[in-house]
C-alpha positions as CSV (number, residue, x, y, z in Angstrom):
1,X,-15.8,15.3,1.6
2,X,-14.2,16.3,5.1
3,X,-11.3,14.6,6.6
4,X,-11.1,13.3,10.3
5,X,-7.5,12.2,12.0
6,X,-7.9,8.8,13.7
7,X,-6.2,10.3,17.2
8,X,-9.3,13.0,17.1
9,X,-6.8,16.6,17.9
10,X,-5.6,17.7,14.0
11,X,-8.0,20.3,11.8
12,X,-10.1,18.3,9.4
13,X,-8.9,19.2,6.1
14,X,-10.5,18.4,2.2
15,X,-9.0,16.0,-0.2
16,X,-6.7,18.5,-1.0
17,X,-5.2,19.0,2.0
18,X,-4.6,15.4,3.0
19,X,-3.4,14.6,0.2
20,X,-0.7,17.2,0.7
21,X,-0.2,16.9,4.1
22,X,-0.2,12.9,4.1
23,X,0.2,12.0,8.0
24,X,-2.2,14.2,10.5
25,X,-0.6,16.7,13.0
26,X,-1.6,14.8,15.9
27,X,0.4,11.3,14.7
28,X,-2.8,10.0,13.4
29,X,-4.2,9.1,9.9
30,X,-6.5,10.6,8.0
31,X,-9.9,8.8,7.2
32,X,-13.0,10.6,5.5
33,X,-15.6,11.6,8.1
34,X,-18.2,9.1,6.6
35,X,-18.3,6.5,3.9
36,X,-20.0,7.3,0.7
37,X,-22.2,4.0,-0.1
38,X,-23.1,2.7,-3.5
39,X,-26.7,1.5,-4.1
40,X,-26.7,-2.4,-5.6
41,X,-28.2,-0.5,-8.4
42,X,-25.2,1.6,-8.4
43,X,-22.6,-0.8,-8.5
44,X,-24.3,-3.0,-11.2
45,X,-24.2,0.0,-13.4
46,X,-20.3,-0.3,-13.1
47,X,-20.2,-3.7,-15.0
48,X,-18.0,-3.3,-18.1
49,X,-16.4,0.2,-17.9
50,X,-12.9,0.6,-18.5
51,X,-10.7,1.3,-15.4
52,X,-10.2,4.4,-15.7
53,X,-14.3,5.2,-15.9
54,X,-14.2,2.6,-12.8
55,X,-11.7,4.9,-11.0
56,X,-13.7,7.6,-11.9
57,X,-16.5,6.4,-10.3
58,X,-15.4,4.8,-7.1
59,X,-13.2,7.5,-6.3
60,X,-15.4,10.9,-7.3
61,X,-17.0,11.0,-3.8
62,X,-13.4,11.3,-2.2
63,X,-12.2,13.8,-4.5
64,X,-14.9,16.4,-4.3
65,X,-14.9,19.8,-4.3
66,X,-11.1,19.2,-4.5
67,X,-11.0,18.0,-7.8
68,X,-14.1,18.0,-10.6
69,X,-15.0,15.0,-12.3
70,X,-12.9,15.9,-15.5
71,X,-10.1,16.8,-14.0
72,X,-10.1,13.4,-12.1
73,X,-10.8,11.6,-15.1
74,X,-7.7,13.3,-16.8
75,X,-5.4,12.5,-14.1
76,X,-6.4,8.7,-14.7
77,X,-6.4,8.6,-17.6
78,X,-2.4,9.9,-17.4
79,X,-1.5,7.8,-14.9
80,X,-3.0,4.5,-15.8
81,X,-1.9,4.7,-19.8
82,X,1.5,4.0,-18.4
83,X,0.3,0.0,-17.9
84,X,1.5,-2.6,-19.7
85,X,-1.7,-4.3,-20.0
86,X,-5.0,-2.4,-21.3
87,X,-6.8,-3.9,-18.6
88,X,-4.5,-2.2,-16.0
89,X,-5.5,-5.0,-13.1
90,X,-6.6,-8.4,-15.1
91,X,-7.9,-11.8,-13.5
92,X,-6.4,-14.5,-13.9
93,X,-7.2,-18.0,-12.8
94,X,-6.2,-20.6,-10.8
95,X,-9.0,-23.1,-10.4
96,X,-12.9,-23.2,-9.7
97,X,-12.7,-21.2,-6.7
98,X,-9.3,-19.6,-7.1
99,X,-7.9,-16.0,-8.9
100,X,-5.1,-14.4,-9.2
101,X,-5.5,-10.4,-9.7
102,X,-2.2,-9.4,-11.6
103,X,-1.6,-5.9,-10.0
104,X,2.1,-5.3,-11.2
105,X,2.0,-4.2,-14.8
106,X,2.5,-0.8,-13.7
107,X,5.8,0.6,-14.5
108,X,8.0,-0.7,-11.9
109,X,6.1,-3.9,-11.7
110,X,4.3,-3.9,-8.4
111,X,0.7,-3.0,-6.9
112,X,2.2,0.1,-5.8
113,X,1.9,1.9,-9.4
114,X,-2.1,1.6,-9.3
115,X,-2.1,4.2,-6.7
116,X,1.3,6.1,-6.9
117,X,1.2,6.8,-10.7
118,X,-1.7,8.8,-9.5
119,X,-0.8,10.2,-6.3
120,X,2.6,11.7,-8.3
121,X,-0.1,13.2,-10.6
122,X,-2.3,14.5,-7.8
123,X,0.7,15.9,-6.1
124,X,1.8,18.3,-9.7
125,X,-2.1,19.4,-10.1
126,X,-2.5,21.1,-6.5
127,X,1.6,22.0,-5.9
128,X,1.1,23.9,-9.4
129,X,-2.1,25.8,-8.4
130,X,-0.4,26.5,-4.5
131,X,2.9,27.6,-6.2
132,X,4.3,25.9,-3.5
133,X,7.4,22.9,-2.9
134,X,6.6,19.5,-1.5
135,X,9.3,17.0,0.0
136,X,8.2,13.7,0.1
137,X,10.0,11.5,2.7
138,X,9.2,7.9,2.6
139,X,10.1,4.3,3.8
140,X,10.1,1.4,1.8
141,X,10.1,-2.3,2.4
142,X,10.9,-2.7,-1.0
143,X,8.4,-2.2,-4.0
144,X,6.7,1.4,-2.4
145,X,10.3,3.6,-3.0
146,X,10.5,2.5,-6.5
147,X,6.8,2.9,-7.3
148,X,7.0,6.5,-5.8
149,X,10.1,7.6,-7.4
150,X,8.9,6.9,-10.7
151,X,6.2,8.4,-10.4
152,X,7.5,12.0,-9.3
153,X,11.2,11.9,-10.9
154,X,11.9,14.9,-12.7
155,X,8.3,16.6,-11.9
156,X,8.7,19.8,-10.9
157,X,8.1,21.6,-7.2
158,X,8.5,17.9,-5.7
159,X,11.6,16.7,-3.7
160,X,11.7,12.7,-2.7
161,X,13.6,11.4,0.0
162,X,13.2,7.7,0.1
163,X,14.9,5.1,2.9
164,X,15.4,1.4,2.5
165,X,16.6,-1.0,4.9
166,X,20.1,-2.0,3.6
167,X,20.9,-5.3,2.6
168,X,17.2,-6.3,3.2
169,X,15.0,-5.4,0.1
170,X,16.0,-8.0,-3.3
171,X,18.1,-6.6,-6.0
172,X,16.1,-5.9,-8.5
173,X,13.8,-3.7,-5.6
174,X,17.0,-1.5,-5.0
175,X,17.9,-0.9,-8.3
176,X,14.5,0.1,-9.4
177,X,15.2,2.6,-6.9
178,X,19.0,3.4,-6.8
179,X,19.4,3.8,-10.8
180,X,16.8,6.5,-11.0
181,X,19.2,9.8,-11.4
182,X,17.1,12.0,-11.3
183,X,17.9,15.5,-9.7
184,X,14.9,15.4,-7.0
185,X,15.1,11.6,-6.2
186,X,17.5,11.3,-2.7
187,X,18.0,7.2,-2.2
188,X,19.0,6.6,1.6
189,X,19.9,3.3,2.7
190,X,19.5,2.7,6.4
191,X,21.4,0.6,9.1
192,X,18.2,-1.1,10.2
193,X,14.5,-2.2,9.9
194,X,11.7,-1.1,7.6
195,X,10.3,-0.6,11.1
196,X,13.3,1.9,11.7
197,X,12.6,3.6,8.3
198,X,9.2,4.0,9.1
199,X,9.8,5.4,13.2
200,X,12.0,8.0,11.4
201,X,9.3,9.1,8.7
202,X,6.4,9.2,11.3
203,X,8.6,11.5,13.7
204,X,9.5,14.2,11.1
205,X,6.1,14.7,10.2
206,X,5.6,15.9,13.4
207,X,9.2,17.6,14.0
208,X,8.8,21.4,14.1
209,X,11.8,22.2,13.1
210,X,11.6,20.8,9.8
211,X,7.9,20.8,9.4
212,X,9.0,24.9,10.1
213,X,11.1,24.8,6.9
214,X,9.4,22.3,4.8
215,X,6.2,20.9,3.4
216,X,6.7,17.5,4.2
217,X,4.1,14.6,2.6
218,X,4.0,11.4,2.4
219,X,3.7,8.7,-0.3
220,X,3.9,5.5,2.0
221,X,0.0,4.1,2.5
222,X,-0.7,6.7,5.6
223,X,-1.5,9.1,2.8
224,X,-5.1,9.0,2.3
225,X,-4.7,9.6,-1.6
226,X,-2.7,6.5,-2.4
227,X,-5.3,4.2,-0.3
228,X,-8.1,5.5,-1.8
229,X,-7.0,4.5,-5.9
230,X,-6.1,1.4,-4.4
231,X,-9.8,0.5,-3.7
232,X,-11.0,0.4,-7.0
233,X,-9.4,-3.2,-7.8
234,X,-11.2,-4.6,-5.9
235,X,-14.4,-3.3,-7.5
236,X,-13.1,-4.1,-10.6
237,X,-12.0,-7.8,-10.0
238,X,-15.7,-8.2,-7.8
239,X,-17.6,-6.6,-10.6
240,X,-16.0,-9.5,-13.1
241,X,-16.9,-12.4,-11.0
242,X,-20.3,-11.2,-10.6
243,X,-20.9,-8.7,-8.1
244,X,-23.1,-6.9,-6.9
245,X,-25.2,-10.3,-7.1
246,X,-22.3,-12.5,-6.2
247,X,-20.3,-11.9,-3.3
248,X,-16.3,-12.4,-3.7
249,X,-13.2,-12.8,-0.8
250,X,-10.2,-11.5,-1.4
251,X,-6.8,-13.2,-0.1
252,X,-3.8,-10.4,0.5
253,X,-0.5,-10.3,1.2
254,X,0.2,-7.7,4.2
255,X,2.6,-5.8,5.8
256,X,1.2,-2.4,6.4
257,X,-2.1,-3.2,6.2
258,X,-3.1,-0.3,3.7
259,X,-3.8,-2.8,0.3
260,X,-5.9,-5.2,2.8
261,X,-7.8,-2.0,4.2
262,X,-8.5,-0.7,0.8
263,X,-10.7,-3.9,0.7
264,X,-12.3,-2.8,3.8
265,X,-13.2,0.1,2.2
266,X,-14.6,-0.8,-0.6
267,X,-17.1,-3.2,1.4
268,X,-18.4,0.0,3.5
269,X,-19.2,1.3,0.1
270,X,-20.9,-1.4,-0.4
271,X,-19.0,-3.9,-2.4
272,X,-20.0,-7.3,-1.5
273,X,-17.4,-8.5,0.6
274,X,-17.8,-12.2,1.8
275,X,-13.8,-12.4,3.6
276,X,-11.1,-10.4,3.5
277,X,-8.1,-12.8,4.3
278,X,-4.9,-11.0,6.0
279,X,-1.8,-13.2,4.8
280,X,1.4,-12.3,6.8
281,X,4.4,-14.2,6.9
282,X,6.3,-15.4,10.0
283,X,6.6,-11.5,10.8
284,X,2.7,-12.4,12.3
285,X,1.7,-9.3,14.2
286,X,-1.5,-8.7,12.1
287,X,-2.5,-12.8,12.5
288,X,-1.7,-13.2,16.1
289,X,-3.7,-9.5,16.7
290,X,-6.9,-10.4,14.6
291,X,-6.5,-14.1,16.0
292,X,-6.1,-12.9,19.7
293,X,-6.2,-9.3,19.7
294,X,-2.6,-9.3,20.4
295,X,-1.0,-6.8,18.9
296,X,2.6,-6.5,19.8
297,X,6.1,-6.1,18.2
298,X,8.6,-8.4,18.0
299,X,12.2,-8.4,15.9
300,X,12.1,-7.9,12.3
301,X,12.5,-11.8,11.0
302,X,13.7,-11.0,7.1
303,X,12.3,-13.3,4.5
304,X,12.0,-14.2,0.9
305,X,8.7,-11.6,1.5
306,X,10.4,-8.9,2.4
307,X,8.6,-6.1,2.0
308,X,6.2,-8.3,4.3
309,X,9.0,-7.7,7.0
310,X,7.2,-5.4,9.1
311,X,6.2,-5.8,12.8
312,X,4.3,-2.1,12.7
313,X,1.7,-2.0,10.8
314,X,1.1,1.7,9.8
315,X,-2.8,1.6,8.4
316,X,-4.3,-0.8,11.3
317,X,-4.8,2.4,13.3
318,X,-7.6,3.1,10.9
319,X,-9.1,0.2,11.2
320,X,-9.1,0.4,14.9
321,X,-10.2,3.9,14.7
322,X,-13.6,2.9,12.8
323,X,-14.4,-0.3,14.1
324,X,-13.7,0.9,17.5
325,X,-16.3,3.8,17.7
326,X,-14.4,6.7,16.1
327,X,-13.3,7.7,19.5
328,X,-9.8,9.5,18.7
329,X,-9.0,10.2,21.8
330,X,-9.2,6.7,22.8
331,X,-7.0,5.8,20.6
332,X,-4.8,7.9,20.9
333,X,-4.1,6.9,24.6
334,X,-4.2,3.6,23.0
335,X,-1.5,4.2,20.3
336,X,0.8,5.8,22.6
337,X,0.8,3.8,24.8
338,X,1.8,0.8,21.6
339,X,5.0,3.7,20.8
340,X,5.7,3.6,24.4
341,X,5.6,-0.4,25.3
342,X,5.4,-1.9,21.5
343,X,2.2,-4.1,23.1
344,X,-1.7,-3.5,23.1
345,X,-4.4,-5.5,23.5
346,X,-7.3,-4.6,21.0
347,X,-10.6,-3.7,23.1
348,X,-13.7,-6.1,22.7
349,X,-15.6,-3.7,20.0
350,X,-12.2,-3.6,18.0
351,X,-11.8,-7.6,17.7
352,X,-15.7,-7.6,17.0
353,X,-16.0,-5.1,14.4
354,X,-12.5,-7.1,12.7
355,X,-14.0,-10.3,12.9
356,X,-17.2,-9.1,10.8
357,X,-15.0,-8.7,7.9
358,X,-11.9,-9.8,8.5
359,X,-9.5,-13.2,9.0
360,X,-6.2,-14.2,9.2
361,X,-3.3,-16.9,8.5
362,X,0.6,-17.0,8.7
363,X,2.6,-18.7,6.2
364,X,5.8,-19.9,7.0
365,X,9.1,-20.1,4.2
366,X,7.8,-23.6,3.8
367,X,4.5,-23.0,3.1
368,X,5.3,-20.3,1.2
369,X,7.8,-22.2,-1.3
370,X,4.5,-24.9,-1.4
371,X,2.1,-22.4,-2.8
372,X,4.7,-21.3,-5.7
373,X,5.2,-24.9,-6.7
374,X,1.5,-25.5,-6.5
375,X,0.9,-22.5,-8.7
376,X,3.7,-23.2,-11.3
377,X,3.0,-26.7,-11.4
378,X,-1.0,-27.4,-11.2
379,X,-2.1,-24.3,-13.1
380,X,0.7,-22.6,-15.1
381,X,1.5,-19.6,-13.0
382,X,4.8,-18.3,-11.8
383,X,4.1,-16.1,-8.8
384,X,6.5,-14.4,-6.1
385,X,6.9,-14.7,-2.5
386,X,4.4,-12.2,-1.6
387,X,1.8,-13.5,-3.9
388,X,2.6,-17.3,-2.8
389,X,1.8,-16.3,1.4
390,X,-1.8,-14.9,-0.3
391,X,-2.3,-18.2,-2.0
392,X,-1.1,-20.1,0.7
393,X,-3.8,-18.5,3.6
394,X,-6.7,-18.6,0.5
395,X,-6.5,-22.2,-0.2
396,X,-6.3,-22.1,3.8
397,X,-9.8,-20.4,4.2
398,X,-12.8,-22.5,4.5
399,X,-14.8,-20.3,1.9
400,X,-17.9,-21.6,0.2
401,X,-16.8,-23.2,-2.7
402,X,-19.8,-21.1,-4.3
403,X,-17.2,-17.7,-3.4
404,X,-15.1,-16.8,-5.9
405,X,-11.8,-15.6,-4.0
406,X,-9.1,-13.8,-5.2
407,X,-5.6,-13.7,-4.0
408,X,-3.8,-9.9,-4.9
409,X,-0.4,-10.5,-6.8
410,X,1.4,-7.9,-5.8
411,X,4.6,-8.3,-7.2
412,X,6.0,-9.5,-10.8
413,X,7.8,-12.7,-10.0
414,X,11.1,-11.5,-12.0
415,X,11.6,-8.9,-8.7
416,X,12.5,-11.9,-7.1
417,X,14.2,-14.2,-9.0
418,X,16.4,-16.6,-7.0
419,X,13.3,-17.3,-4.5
420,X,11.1,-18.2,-7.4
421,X,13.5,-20.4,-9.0
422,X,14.6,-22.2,-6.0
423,X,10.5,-22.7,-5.8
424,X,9.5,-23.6,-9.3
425,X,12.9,-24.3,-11.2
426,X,11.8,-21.6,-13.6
427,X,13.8,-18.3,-13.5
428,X,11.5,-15.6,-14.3
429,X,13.1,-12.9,-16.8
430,X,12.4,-8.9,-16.4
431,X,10.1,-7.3,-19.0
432,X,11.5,-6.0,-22.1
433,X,11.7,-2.5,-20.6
434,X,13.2,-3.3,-17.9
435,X,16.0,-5.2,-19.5
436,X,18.8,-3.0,-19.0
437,X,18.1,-2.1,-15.2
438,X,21.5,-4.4,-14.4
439,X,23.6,-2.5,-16.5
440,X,22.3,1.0,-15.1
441,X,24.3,2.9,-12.8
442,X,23.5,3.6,-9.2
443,X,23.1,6.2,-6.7
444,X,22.4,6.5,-3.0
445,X,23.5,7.8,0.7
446,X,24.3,4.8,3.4
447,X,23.3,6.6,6.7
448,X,23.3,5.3,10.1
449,X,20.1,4.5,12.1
450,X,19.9,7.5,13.5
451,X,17.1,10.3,13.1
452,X,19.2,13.0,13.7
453,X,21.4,11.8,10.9
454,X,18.6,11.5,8.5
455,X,17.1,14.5,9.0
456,X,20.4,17.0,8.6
457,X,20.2,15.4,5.2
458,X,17.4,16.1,4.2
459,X,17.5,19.4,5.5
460,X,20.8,19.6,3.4
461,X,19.3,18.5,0.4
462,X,15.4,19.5,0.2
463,X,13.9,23.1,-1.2
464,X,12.2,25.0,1.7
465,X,8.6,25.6,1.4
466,X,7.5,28.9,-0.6
């Protein structure tokens, strides 16, 4: 499998070298150069494995020649023995129609351990055989720094530089984070936006003078690698209600569009796909662009969601790239011209090839707070924020009542306490090994908004590349 940058100017590179490299030269995003596609046959022979043969499966076209199919089955088998349930992602239900797929019993108890337990594994296997130094520099809305931190603290050849908007993820988020004391884990909070964080990342990756000094990667969702493992849930939660015979629609809660395009994925591969929903909250760029192909910035509104707080949404350039005709140098004229202005309109074959697939709703804090209560009171379930704008726009869909559709939890409710129990009246309580987190001690930088700021630190504190 080759990889193609969505802005059509950066080398192609294997699985390896994306995964390493994370964003392209050129600005863009990686994407493979074709989709592999399953037969029906194919799929249906995928009923009843365990995830990790799943993840095996789905993910073995990617990997190849970069990895064999026992070496990718070891490094699943590593990363997902860390989950608290044996079924790593389990269903749960709502109603006739309506699932929940619980995606946060990974160690830091959100959807971003399916694919960053991984990825942190990925990242030791080809730094060992290079003999080389990565520095990971990442943004975080909230649940991504934590996820990525544990999953490369104390690993060898790997440095991690991760920035959070301060004051503007929950507690519990920052901690997770901040109380990791690990020698390579740098925590810098930011006087700013995720969207800030994010400018920052996206222009060292393409600074020479540190990408001169440094191999710099990425762990945020613009890293192929990380996408990729976060495809196979949605196999597995299809594959329970009945796929391939049964088609399924999937509700998710988005911000940088990378869990939502996983989904996207998995249909060109074949996965019968009735919907997938996009659920944003009143930060409504992806709605108001799908709905009227309108895709422009506005200020940062924070929420109770707020690792939905995003008005950029890193991994829709990948979706414009492929239902757009592949034409990267299109898109690139388009995309710079979005950096320049912070407004596009989406061409006529990009709203078309969405609309096959895709849909949209915004949820509001009222809305939101409805869909908890709902869930709490009518079937049992405590949910967070995130998950609750998901539920909201799929009981919002008009779906078939014959379609099963799933809404992605994405969070454990206990990382957001005071917004679920202002919801529901139920606090939700922290997992057993998470207990202590409030009595742990913390650690992190409070930088200014600035790049240049950001990167002399790093540049301080990061081994050079060998």
């Amino acid at each position: 499998m080759k990889y193609v940058s969505t802005r059509g100017n950066a080398p192609s590179l294997d699985f390896e070298g994306v995964t390493l490299a994370g964003l392209a030269s050129d600005g863009g995003l990686y994407v493979p150069e074709a989709w592999p596609r399953f037969s029906e046959a194919e799929i249906a022979a995928m009923a009843g494995l365990s995830y990790v043969e799943l993840a095996v499966k789905v993910m073995l076209p990617f990997v190849t020649p970069s990895l064999t199919e026992d070496e990718l089955r070891a490094l699943c088998t590593r990363a997902y023995g860390r989950f608290a349930h044996q079924a790593v992602t389990p269903l749960a239900q709502f109603d006739q129609q309506h699932w929940l797929l619980e995606l946060f019993h990974g160690p830091t108890l959100a959807f971003k351990d399916v694919a960053l337990q991984l990825l942190g594994r990925l990242f030791e296997h080809f730094l060992a055989k290079r003999e080389d130094h990565l520095t990971i520099v990442g943004a975080t809305s909230g649940d991504t720094g934590s996820a990525a931190i544990d999953a490369v603290a104390g690993r060898e050849r790997v440095d991690i530089f991760m920035l959070h908007p301060d004051g503007r993820v929950s507690d519990v988020q920052r901690r997770q984070m901040t109380t990791v004391l690990a020698p390579n884990v740098h925590n810098i909070a930011i006087d700013g936006s995720f969207d800030d964080a994010q400018a920052m990342v996206k222009r060292m990756f393409v600074d020479s003078h540190m990408t001169g000094r440094f191999r710099i990667s990425a762990v945020n969702s613009i890293n192929w690698a990380r996408l990729m493992a976060q495809v196979v849930y949605y196999f597995a939660a299809a594959l329970q209600l009945g796929a391939p015979q049964r088609k399924v629609a999937f509700s998710v809660p988005t911000g940088n569009f990378g869990d939502v395009f996983a989904g996207y994925v998995a249909a060109q591969m074949g996965l019968p796909i009735e919907r997938l929903i996009v659920a944003t909250n009143v930060n409504d760029i992806l709605h108001r662009a799908l709905s009227t192909g309108d895709y422009s910035a506005g200020t940062v509104t924070p929420t109770a969601a707020p690792s939905m707080d995003i008005q950029v949404s890193s991994n829709f350039e990948r979706l414009l790239f492929d239902v757009g005709g592949r034409d990267g140098k299109a898109l690139a004229e388009q995309m710079a011209g979005f950096e320049s202005t912070k407004a596009m309109q989406l061409t006529n074959a990009q709203r078309e090839g969405a609309a096959a697939l895709f849909t949209s709703a915004r949820a509001d804090a009222n809305d939101m707070v409805q869909a908890m209560a709902w869930a709490h009171e009518k079937c049992g379930q405590v949910i967070d924020p995130h998950t609750a704008i998901g539920l909201h726009a799929a009981r919002a869909a008009e779906i078939d009542p014959a379609i099963p559709v799933v809404t992605l939890a994405t969070a454990h409710p206990a990382k957001f306490r005071d917004a679920v129990e202002r919801a529901t009246g139920t606090r939700p309580t922290l997992p057993g090994r998470m207990g202590d987190l409030f009595e742990r001690a913390e650690q992190y930088e409070r930088l200014p908004g600035d790049y240049d700021a950001v990167r002399d630190f790093i540049e301080a504190h990061a081994t050079p590349s060998a």
